[in-house]
C-alpha positions in Angstrom: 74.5 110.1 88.7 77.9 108.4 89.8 78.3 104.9 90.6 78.1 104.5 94.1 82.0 102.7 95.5 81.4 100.7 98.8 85.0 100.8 99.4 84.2 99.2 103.1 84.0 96.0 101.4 87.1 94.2 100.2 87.0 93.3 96.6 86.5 89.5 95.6 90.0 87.8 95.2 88.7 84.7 92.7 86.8 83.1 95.8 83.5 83.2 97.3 84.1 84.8 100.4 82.8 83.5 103.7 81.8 84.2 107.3 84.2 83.7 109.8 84.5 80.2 111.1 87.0 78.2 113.0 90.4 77.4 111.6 90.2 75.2 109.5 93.4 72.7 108.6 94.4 72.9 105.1 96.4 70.2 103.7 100.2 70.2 103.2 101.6 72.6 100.8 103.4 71.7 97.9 107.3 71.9 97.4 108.4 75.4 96.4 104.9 77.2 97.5 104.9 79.6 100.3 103.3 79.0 103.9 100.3 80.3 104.5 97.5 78.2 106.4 94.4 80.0 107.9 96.1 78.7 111.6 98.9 81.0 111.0 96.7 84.1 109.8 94.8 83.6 112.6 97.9 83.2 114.5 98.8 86.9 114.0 95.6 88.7 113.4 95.5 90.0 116.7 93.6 93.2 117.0 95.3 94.6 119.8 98.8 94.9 117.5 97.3 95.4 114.9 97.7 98.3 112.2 96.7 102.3 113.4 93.8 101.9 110.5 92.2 99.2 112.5 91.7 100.7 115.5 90.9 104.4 113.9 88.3 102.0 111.9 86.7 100.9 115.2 86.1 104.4 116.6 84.6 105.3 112.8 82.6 102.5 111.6 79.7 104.1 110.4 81.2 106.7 108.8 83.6 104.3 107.1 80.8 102.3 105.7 79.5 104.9 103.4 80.0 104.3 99.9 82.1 107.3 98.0 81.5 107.7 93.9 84.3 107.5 91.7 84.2 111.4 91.1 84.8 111.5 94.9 87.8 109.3 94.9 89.4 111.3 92.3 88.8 114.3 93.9 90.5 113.5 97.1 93.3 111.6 94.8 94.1 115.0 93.6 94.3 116.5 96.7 96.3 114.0 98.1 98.6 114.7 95.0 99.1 118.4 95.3 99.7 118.4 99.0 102.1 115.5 99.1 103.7 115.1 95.6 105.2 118.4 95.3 107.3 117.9 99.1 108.2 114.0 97.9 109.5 115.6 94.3 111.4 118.0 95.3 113.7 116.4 98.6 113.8 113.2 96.4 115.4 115.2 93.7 117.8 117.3 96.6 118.8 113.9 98.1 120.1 113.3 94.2 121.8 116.9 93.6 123.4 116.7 97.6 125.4 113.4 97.0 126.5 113.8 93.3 127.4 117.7 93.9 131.0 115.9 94.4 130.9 115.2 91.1 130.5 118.4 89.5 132.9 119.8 92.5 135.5 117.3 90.7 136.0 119.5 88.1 135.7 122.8 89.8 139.2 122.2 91.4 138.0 120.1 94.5 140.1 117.3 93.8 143.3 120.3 93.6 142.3 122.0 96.4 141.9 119.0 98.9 145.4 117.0 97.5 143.3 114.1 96.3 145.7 111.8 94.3 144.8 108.2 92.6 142.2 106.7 94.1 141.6 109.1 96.2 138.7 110.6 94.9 137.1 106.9 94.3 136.9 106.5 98.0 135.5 109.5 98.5 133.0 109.0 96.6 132.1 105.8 98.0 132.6 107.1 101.7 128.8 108.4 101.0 127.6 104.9 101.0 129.5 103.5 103.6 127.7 105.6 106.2 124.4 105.4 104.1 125.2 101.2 104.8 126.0 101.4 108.4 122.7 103.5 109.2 120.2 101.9 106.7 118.7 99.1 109.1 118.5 101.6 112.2 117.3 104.0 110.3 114.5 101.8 109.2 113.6 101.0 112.7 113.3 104.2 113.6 110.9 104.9 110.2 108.5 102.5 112.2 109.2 103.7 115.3 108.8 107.7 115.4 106.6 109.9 113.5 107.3 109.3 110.1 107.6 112.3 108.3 109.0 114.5 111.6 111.5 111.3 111.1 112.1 112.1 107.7 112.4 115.7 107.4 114.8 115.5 110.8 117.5 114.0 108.6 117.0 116.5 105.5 117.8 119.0 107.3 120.7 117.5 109.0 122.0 116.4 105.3 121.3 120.3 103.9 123.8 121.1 106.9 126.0 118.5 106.5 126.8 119.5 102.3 127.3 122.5 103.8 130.8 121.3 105.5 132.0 120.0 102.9 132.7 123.5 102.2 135.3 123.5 104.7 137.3 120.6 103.9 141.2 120.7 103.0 142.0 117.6 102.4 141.3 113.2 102.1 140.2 112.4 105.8 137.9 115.6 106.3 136.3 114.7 103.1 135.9 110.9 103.8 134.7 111.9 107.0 132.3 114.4 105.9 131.0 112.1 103.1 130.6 109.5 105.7 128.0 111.6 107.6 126.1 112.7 104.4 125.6 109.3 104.2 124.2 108.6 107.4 121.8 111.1 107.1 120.4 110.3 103.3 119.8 106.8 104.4 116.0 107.6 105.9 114.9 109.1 102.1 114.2 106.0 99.9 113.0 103.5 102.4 111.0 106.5 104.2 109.7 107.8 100.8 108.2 103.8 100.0 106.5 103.8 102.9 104.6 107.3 102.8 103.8 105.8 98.8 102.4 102.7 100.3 100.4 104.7 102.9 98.6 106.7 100.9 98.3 105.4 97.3 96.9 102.6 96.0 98.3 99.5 94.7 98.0 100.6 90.7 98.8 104.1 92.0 102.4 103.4 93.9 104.4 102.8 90.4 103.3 106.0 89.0 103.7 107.8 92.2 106.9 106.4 92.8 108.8 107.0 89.2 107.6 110.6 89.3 109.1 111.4 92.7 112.1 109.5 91.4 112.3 110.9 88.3 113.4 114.2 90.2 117.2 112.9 89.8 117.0 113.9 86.6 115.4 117.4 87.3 118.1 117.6 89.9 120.8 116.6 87.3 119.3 119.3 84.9 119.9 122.1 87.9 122.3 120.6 89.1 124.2 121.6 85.7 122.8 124.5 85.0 123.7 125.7 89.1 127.4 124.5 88.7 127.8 125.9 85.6 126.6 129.1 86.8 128.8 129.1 89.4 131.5 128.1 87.8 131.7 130.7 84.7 130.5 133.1 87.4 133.5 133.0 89.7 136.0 132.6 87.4 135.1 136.6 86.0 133.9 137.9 89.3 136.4 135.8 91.9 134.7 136.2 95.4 136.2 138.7 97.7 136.4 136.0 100.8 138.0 134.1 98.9 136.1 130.8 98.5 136.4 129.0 95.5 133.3 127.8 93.3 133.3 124.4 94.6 132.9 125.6 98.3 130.1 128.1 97.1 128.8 125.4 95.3 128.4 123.0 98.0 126.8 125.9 100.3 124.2 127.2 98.2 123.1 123.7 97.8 123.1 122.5 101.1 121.4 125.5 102.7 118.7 125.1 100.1 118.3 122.0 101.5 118.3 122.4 105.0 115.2 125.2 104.2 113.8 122.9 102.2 113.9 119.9 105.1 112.3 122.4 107.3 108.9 122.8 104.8 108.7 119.4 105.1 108.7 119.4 109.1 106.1 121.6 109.1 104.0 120.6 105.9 103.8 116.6 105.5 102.0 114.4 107.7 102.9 111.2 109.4 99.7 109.4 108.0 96.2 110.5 107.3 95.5 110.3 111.2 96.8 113.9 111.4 97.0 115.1 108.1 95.9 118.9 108.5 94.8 119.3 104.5 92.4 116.5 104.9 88.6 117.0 106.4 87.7 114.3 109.3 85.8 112.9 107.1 88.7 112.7 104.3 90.5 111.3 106.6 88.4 108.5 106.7 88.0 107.5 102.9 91.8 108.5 102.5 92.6 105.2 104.9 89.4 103.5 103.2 90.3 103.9 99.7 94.1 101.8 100.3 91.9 99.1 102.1 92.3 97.1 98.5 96.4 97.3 98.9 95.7 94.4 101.9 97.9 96.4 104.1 97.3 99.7 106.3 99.3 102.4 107.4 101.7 101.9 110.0 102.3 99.7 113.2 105.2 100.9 115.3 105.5 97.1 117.3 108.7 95.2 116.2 107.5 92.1 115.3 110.2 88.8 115.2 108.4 86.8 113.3 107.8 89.3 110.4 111.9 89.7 110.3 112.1 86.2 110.6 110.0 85.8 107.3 111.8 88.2 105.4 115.3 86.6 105.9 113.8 83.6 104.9 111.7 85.0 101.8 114.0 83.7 98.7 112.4 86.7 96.5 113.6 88.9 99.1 117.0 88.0 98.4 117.1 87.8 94.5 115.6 91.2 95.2 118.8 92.0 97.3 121.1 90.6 94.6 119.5 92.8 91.9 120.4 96.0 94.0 124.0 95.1 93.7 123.9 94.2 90.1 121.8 97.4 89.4 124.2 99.6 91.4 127.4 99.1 90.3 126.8 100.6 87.3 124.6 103.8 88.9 127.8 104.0 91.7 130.5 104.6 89.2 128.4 106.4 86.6 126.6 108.9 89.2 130.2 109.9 90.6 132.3 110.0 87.1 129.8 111.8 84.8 131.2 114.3 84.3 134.6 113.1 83.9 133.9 110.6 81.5 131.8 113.4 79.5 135.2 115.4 79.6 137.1 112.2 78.3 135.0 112.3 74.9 136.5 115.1 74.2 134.8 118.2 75.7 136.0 120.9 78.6 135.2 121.4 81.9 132.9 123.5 81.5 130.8 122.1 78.7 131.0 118.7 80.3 128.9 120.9 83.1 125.8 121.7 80.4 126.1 118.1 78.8 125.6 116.4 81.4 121.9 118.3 81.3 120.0 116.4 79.0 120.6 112.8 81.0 118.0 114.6 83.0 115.5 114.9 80.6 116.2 110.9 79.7 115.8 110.0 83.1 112.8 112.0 83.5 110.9 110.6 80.3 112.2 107.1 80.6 110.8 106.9 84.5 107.7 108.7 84.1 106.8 107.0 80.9 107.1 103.3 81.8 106.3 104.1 85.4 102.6 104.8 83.6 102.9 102.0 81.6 104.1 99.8 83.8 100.7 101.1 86.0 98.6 101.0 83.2 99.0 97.4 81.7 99.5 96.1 85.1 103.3 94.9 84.6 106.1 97.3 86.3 108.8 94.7 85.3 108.5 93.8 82.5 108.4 97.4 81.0 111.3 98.6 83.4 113.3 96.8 81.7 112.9 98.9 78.6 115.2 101.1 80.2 117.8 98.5 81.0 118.2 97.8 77.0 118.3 100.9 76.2 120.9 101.8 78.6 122.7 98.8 77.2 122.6 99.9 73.7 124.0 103.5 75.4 126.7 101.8 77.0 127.7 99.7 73.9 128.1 103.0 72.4 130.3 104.5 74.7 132.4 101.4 74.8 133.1 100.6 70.7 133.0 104.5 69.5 136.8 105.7 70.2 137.5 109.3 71.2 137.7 111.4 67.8 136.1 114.2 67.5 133.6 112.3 64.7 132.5 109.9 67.0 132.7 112.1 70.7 128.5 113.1 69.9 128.1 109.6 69.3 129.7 108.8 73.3 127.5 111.5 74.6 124.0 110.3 73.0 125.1 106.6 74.7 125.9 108.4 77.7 122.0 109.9 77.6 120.5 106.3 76.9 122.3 105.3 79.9 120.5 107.4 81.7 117.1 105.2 81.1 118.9 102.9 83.3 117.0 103.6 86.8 114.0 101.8 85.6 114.6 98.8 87.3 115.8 99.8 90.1 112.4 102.3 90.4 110.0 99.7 89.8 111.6 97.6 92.2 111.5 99.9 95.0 107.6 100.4 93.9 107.2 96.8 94.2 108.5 97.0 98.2 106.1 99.4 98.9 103.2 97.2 96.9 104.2 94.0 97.2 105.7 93.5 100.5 103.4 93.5 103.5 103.5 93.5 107.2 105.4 96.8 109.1 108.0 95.0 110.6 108.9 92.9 107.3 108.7 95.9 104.8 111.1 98.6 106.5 113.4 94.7 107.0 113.1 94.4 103.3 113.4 98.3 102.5 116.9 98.4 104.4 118.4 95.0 102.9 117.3 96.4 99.7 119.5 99.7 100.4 122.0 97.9 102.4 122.8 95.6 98.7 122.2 99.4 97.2 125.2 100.9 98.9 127.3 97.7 98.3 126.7 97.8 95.0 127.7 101.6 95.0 130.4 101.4 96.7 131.7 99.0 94.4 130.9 101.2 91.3 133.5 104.0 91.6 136.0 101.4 92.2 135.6 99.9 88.9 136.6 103.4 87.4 140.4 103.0 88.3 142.7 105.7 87.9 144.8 104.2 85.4 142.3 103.4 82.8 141.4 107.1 82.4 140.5 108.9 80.3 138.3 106.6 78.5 137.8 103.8 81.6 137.2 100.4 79.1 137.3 98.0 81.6 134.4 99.8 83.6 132.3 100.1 80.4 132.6 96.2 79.5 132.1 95.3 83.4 128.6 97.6 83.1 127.5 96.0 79.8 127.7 92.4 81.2 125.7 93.9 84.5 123.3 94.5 82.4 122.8 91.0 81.3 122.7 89.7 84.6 120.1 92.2 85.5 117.5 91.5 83.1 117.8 87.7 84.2 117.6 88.6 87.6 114.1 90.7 87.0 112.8 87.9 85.3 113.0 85.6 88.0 111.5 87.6 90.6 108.6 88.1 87.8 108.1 84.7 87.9 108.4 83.6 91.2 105.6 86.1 92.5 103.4 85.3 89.2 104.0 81.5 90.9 103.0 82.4 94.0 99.1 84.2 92.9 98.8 81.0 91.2 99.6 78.8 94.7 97.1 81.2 96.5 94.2 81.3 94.0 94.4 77.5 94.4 94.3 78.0 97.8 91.7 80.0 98.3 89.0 78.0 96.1 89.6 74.8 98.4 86.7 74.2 100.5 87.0 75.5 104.0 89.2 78.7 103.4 87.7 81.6 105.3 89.2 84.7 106.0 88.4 87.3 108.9 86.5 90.6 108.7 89.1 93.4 108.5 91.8 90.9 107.8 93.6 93.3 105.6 94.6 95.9 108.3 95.7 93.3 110.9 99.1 94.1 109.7 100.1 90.6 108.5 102.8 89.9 106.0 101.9 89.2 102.1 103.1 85.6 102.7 100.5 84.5 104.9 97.8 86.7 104.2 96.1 84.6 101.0 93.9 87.8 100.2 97.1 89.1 99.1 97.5 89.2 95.3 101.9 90.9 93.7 101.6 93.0 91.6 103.4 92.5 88.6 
């Protein structure tokens, strides 16, 4: 017989928990620890703004008391899985192929066809993430505001569309403009995407979750190749009777795909469990239940000032920022140049096309693989930055091989460790959807997080200047001393949230700490909720 699961209850935090009293005063706290006093959870635990879980609780309470075995949980974890997974996988990996199309479009005679000359091409490229940076905080409101995933799958369709123009334009302001509005609507997918993770999966589930869904850039890379490629050969010995050229078909059978795609997702994902059609009422139920031990719910749609007051003032929030940048740079320039840099070790067009392929596979391995681990021994950042040596070896590769033809497979196998590089930047994003708490201060956190992402970006391309092609050295040195910085930057935000479970644990065993029933769906933020334990 299974062990019976009372997943009502939450799970002892090193303290004896205890009924609810009056507030009790706790003394000052010390210099450098974080402010949390039982006045202040009180304060904010305020049942009528609270999270959508508390009130669905109060109209099930007896149903959400009984106990569900382990065989139970994993049963409804695999349905959760196969209705939700398959929809985050594969727009996650379109929102990749839609933005980086340009790149294989580069060598397909775009950059001919639409007189881009210099730099041209650069700012093109980072035109994507200028639009992506002016609509990333409104966007985020609006992720709290409106249905979530009607939200989400809104803007995928308008992206699928908006690939599709880029079919039509003739030269460097249609394109910049264009670019501009792909941006725009790609900004909902990451921050969207952390939030249905933190909705639905538990704590030591989100990493896993999140580097598989992410991991789809490199299954998008793959078809993305293999699509191009196609097209390209294709084209060339069968030239189309209207008279587009491979780069506009391209760009068309992409972004239609897309739109299609966006429009499964209207009708297929829910907003939360509330109304999630694949799930019994009583799934429902234990669905909500079973992420009770993540100290947060699933969604409150009130703004609340003092939750984006606390995450402008969080200092790991912005060493969290500063990674982004540092992170990104290399990812901006790299994403957009691929395949001209594979072309600069000494292959063709269209080879450079199929090369490009087997980054995929890295990515793919490299995310999933210490996504697990990282899951699995309890420690996202420390084994994410597996892949940021190893992308650093790749890089030193590419930068002290030269271009003859004894050394070019030697490039291209640094150019696939580079492509381990993501998994920082992954188990970061994981780490907003675990780690940060409180509606109002996550989707704040998500969109300065992507904000410092498109910075960083649009900085990247700009470091591959025109005149150090073909073989771009001062780009390559400036990502191999990013790289540095990076892993120093992870290691602080390691330790300052291993700090802070040490400054609560205290905190909770000093006489007098209470906490309130339900306290972990009265939507308060991980700072002042002491139940709240980072994940590492």
């Amino acid at each position: 017989m299974d062990e019976k699961i009372d997943l009502a209850q939450s799970p002892p935090l090193s303290k004896k928990d205890t009924p609810h009293t009056q507030n009790q005063s706790l003394p000052d706290e010390e210099v450098g620890s974080i402010a949390v006093y039982p006045e202040a959870v009180l304060k904010h635990a305020d049942a009528a703004n609270a999270d959508e879980a508390l009130t669905f609780f109060q109209a099930h309470a007896q149903e959400a008391a009984a106990a569900m075995t382990p065989a139970e949980n994993k049963r409804l974890l695999r349905k959760i899985d196969r209705n939700l997974m398959p929809l985050l996988c594969i727009v996650y990996g379109l929102n990749f192929l839609d933005k980086t199309t340009v790149s294989y479009a580069s060598i397909m005679g775009f950059k001919k066809d639409t007189h881009l000359i210099g730099q041209d091409y650069s700012w093109v490229a980072s035109m994507f993430y200028f639009g992506y940076l002016a609509w990333e905080w409104p966007t985020n409101y609006l992720l709290q505001r409106l249905p979530l995933a009607k939200w989400s799958a809104v803007n995928v369709i308008l992206w699928g569309l908006m690939l599709c123009c880029m079919a039509a334009v003739h030269n460097f302001g249609q394109a910049m403009a264009v670019r501009f509005l792909l941006g725009v609507f790609e900004a909902a997918v990451s921050p969207g995407f952390a939030l249905f993770t933190s909705q639905w999966y538990t704590m030591n589930e989100q990493g896993t979750r999140v580097a598989i869904w992410f991991s789809f850039n490199g299954v998008a890379q793959i078809v993305g190749g293999f699509v191009a490629y196609g097209i390209a050969v294709g084209t060339e010995n069968h030239p189309l009777a209207s008279g587009l050229k491979a780069w506009q078909l391209l760009f068309m059978v992409i972004g239609f795909f897309t739109a299609f795609v966006g429009g499964l997702f209207l009708y297929f994902m829910p907003d939360s469990q509330l109304n999630a059609r694949f799930l019994t009422p009583h799934e429902q139920v234990m669905a909500i239940e079973r992420i009770r031990v993540n100290q947060q719910g699933i969604g409150n749609k009130h703004f609340k000032k003092y939750q984006f007051i606390e995450a402008l003032t969080d200092p790991v929030v912005w060493a969290i920022c500063f990674f982004a940048i540092v992170t990104n740079i290399p990812n901006g320039g790299i994403t957009n140049y691929f395949s001209q840099l594979i072309v600069s070790f000494g292959f063709t067009s269209q080879q450079s096309l199929l090369l490009g392929t087997p980054g995929g596979v890295v990515e793919i391995v490299s995310l999933v693989g210490l996504g697990i681990l990282g899951d699995r021994y309890r420690n996202r950042l420390l084994f994410s930055l597996v892949g940021t040596v190893t992308a650093f070896v790749g890089m030193l590769l590419i930068t002290v091989l030269d271009n003859s033809s004894s050394h070019r497979v030697g490039r291209l196998i640094g150019y696939y460790m580079m492509q381990a590089s993501a998994a920082p930047f992954v188990a970061m994003l994981s780490l907003i959807a675990t780690n940060i708490a409180g509606w109002t201060k996550k989707t704040t956190v998500a969109a300065l997080y992507l904000i410092f992402y498109c910075v960083g970006n649009i900085i990247g391309p700009q470091v591959f200047r025109n005149k150090d092609a073909p073989e771009y050295r001062p780009a390559e040195i400036t990502i191999l001393s990013l790289a540095g910085v990076c892993i120093a930057n992870v290691l602080f935000i390691y330790w300052w949230w291993r700090r802070q479970n040490t400054i609560k644990a205290a905190k909770r065993a000093e006489p007098g700490y209470t906490r309130i029933d339900g306290q972990e769906f009265y939507d308060l933020t991980d700072r002042e909720n002491l139940e709240f334990v980072y994940s590492l």
